[in-house]
Every structure is written in structure tokens, then in C-alpha cells.
C-alpha positions as CSV (number, residue, x, y, z in Angstrom):
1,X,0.0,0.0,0.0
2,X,1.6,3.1,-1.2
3,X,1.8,6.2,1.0
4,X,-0.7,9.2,0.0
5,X,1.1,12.8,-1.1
6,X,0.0,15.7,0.8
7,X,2.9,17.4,-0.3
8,X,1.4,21.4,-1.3
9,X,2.2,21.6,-5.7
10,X,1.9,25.0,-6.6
11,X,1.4,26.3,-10.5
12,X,-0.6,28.3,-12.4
13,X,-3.4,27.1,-14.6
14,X,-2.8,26.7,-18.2
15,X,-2.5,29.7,-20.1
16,X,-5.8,29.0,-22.2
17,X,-7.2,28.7,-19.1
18,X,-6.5,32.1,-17.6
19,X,-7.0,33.8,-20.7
20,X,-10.7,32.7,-20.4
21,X,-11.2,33.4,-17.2
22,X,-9.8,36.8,-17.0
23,X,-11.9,37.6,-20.1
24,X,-14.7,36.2,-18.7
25,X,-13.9,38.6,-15.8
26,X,-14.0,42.0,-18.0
27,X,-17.1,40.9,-20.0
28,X,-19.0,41.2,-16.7
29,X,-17.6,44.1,-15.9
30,X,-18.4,45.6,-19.0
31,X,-22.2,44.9,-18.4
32,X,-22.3,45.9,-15.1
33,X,-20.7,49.4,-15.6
34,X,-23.9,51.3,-16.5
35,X,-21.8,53.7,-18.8
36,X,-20.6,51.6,-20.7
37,X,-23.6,49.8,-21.0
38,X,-25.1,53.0,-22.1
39,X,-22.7,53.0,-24.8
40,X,-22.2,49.5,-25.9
41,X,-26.2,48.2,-26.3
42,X,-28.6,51.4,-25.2
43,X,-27.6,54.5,-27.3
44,X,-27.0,52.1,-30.6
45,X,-30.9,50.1,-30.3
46,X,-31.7,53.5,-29.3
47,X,-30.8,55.2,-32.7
48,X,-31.7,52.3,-35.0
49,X,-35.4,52.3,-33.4
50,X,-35.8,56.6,-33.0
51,X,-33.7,56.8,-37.1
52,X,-36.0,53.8,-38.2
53,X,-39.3,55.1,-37.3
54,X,-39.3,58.9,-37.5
55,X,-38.6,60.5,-40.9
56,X,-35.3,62.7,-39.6
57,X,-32.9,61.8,-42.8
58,X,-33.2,61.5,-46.2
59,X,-31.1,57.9,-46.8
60,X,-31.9,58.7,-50.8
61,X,-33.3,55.1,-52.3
62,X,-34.0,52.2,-49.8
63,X,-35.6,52.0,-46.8
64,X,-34.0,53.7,-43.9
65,X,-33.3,50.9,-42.1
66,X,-31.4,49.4,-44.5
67,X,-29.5,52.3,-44.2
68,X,-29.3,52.6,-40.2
69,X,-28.5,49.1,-39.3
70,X,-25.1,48.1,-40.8
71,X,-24.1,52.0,-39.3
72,X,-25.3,51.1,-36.0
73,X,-23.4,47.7,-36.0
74,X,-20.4,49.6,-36.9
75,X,-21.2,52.1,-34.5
76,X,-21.4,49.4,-31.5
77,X,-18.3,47.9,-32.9
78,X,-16.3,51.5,-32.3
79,X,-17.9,52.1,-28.8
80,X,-16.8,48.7,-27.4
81,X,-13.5,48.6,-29.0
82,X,-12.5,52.2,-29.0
83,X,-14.8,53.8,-26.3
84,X,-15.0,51.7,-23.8
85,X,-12.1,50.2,-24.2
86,X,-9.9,53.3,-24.1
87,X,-12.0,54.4,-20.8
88,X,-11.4,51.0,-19.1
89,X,-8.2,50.9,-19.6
90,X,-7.2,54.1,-19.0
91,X,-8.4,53.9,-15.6
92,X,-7.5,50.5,-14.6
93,X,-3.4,51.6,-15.5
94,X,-4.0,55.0,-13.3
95,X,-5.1,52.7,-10.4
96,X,-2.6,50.6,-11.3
97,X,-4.2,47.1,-11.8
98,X,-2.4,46.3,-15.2
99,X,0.8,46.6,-13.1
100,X,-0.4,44.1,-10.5
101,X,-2.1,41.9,-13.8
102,X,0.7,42.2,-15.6
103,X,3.1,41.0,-12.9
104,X,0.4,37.5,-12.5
105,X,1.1,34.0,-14.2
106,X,-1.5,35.8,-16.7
107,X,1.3,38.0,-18.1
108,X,0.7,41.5,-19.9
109,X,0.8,39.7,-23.5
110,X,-2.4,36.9,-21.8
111,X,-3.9,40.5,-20.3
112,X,-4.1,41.6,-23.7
113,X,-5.8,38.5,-25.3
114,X,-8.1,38.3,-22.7
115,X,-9.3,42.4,-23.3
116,X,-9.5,41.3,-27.2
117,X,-11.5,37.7,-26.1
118,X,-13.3,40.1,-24.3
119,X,-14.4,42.6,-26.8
120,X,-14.9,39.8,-29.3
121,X,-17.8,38.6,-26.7
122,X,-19.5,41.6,-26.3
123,X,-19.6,42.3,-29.8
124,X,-21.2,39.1,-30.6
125,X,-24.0,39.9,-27.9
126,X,-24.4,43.6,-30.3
127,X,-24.7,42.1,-33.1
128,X,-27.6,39.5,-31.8
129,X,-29.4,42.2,-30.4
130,X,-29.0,44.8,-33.2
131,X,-29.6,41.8,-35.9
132,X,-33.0,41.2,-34.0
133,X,-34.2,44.9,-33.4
134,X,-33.7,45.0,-37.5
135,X,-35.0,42.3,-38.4
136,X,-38.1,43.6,-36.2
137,X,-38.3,46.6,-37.4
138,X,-38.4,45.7,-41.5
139,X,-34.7,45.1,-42.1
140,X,-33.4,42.2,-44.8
141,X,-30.0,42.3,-45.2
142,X,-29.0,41.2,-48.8
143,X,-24.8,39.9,-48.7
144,X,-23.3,37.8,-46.6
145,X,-22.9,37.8,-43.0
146,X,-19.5,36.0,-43.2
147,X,-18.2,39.1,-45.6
148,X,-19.7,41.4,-42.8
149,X,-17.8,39.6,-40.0
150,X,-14.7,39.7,-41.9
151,X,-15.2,43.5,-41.9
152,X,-16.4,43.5,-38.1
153,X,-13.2,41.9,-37.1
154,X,-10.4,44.7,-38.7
155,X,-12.7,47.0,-37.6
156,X,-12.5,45.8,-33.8
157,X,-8.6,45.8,-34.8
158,X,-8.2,48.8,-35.6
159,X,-10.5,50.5,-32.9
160,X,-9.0,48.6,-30.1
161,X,-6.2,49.7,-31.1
162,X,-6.8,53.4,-31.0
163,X,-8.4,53.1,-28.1
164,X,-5.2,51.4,-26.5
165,X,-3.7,53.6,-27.8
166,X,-5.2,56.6,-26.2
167,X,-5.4,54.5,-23.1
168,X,-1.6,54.0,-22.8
169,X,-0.4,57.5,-23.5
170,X,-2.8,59.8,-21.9
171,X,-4.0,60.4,-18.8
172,X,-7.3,58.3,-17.7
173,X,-9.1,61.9,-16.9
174,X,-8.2,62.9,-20.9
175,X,-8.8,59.5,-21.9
176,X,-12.4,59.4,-20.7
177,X,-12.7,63.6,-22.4
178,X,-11.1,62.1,-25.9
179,X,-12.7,58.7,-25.9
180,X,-16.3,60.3,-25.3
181,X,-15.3,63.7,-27.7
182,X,-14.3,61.0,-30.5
183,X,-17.4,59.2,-30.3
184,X,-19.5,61.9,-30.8
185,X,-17.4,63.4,-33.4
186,X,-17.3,60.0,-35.0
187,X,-21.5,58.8,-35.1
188,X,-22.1,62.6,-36.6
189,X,-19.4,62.6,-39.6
190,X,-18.2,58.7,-40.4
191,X,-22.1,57.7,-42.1
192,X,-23.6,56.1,-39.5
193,X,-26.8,57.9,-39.3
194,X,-26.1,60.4,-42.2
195,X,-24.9,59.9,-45.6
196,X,-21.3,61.1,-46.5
197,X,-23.2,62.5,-49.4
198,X,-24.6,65.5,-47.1
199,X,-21.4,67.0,-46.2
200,X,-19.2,68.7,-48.7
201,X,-17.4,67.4,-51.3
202,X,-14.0,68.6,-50.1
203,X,-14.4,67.1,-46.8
204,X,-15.5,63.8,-48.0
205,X,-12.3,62.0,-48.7
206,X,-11.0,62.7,-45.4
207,X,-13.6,61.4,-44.1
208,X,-14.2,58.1,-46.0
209,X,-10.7,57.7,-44.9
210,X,-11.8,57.1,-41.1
211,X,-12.4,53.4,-39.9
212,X,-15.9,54.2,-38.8
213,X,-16.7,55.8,-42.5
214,X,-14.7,52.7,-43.7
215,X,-16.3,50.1,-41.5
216,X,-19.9,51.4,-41.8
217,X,-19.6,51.9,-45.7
218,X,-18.4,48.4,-45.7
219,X,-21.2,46.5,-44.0
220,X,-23.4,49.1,-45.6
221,X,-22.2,47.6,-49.2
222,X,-22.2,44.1,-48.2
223,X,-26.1,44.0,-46.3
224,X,-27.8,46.4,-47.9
225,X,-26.5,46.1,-51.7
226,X,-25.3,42.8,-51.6
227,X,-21.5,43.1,-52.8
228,X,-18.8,41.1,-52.2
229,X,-16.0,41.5,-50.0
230,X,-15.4,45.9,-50.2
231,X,-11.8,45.8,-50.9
232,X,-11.0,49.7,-50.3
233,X,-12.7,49.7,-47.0
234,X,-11.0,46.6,-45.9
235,X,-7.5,47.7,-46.7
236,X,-8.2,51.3,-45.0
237,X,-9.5,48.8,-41.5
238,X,-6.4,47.1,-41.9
239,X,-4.1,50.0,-42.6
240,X,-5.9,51.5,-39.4
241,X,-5.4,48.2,-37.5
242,X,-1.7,48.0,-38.2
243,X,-0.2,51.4,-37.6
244,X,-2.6,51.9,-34.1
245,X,-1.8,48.1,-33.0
246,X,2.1,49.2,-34.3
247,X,2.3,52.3,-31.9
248,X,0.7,50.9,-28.8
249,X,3.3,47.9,-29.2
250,X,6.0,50.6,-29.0
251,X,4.3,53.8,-27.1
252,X,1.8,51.9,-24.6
253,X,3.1,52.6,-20.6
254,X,1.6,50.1,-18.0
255,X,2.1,53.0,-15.3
């Protein structure tokens, strides 16, 4: 009969592992934090309903919201991978806990997966809900939703890292200022409610050449008109995606 092992064996858990349970962690608290809540599922369902319904815009031909909906999923894309992203973290390195994460078994490049895991989740629970509201409301998308996710996933590049970006250089006060300023800035001039075609002509490529005008005329040409994959939006996300996600690997501070 062999002798039982009480001997104590410290580890950490597999790295998979921790990467799921941390991002499990900031999903919740993205849905508990009533702003970004507010941001993330209210203001979006709120402006596809209000846009929908009351005659505000002229959209030219189509129904309005064939117009409204792939703006507001690109709209929910930006405020959880830009907005609220850039606000989280901002405060979470003044108060320092990606210090203290960082220095876990977790590591800073798990922290980081788990933020993006993260993300990824909440913007699958958008899209449900936004997919349903249109669908309710007269919507029938006309392309493919696997073209649209394609599109859905540089844009989440590209905003998350922006808002990183912001996150890891400024300071959490200006972050929150910036993050919330850009927003706005961003759902009045990058198409999501309003066509480019409103604003003058010497403004407009400038702002095509945002990620919101490139993400939302991208899911606007796939759903609504049925093209393939946009290939001019698509290399603007990624150009986006690359230079932000470049910078933060180089600028970002963890205190």
C-alpha cells in the first residue's frame, strides 16, 4: 500500500485557461458598468429604433433601415473597442491594476488577449441584439454575414487599437474627455446615421478615410447592396489596424 502525497504543488493554470477566465472577468464588468452599457447596447438600439421610425434623414433610395442598421453595428463595434475600451483601460493603468495583472502568471501579452477575447464577446451579444431589433423593425439584409464579419473583425482591430492607444499615452481623466469627444465626433461625420453625401465634397475623402466611415460603408455595401467583399474599405480597417496596434506595441506605458 503506497503512502498518500500531501505534499502542497503550486502552478498556475494553463495559459488558455487564464486567458478565459480573465476575459470572462472584464465581460461582466463591461455589463455591469452602467456607462458603458449606455454606450455598448442602449444608445446604438436607441438610434436604429428613433432613425428607423421617425422620418429625420433623407437615406436617398432604400428604406431607412437598410441604411441605419449596418451604421449602427459599426457604431457598436467603435464604442466597445475604442470607447470603452480606451476608458477602461485608462483607468484601470492610473489605479494601477495592469501593473499588478501584468506582474500574475496571466502576463501582460495573456492580459491583452483576454481584453481582445473580451471585446470579441460583447460584440457578438451587439450584433444579436442589433440583428434582431432590424430584423423587427423591416430590415433584410441582402450579402453575406460572413463578408460582414470579416469587416467586423479589422474594424475591432483597428479600434481597439486606438483606443489602447489613447489609453496607454494619456492620462485616464483625458482619456475618458477624448474617448467620449471622438465618439461623438465619429457617429455625426463617419455615415452612421447620415450619408457622406450631405457633407461637402472637399471634406468627404477625409472622411471616408476614417475606420468608422470605412467600416460602416463596408457593412453598408455588403447587407444592404449585396457586394462582395469591399476591398477599399477593408485595406483602409487594416491600414488603421496595423499602424494603431504598431504604436501601442512601442508607445503603450503600464504606469
Amino acid at each position: 500500500m503506497t503512502a498518500l502525497d500531501f505534499t502542497p504543488a503550486p502552478g498556475a493554470a494553463p495559459f488558455p485557461r487564464m486567458v478565459l477566465a480573465q476575459a470572462g472577468a472584464e465581460i461582466r464588468a463591461m455589463l455591469r458598468n452602467g456607462e458603458q452599457l449606455l454606450l455598448t447596447l442602449i444608445i446604438p438600439v436607441l438610434l436604429l429604433t428613433g432613425f428607423s421610425l421617425a422620418p429625420l434623414i433623407d437615406v436617398g433610395t432604400g428604406s431607412r433601415v437598410d441604411f441605419l442598421v449596418p451604421g449602427v453595428l459599426a457604431l457598436a463595434v467603435m464604442s466597445t473597442a475604442f470607447t470603452g475600451q480606451a476608458i477602461a483601460t485608462g483607468f484601470e493603468r492610473r489605479y494601477g491594476v495592469l501593473k499588478r495583472l501584468g506582474a500574475t502568471p496571466l502576463s501582460r501579452t495573456g492580459l491583452m488577449l483576454a481584453k481582445t477575447a473580451a471585446v470579441a464577446g460583447v460584440e457578438v451579444l451587439q450584433a444579436v441584439i442589433i440583428v434582431v431589433v432590424g430584423l423587427a423593425l423591416g430590415w433584410r439584409p441582402q450579402g453575406s454575414f460572413l463578408s460582414a464579419a470579416l469587416l467586423i473583425v479589422l474594424g475591432t482591430a483597428a479600434f481597439t487599437g486606438l483606443g489602447l492607444l489613447m489609453a496607454g499615452t494619456l492620462r485616464a481623466e483625458a482619456t475618458l474627455a477624448g474617448a467620449n469627444l471622438v465618439y461623438l465626433v465619429l457617429l455625426g461625420a463617419g455615415g452612421v446615421v447620415f450619408p457622406l453625401s450631405k457633407f461637402p465634397e472637399s471634406v468627404r475623402p477625409v472622411l471616408e478615410a476614417l475606420p468608422i466611415s470605412a467600416l460602416t460603408g463596408g457593412l453598408r455595401s455588403v447587407l444592404a447592396q449585396g457586394a462582395a467583399l469591399p476591398l477599399v474599405p477593408m485595406a483602409v480597417l487594416a491600414a488603421w489596424a496595423v499602424l494603431s496596434l504598431g504604436l501601442v506595441a512601442r508607445t503603450f506605458r503600464w504606469e
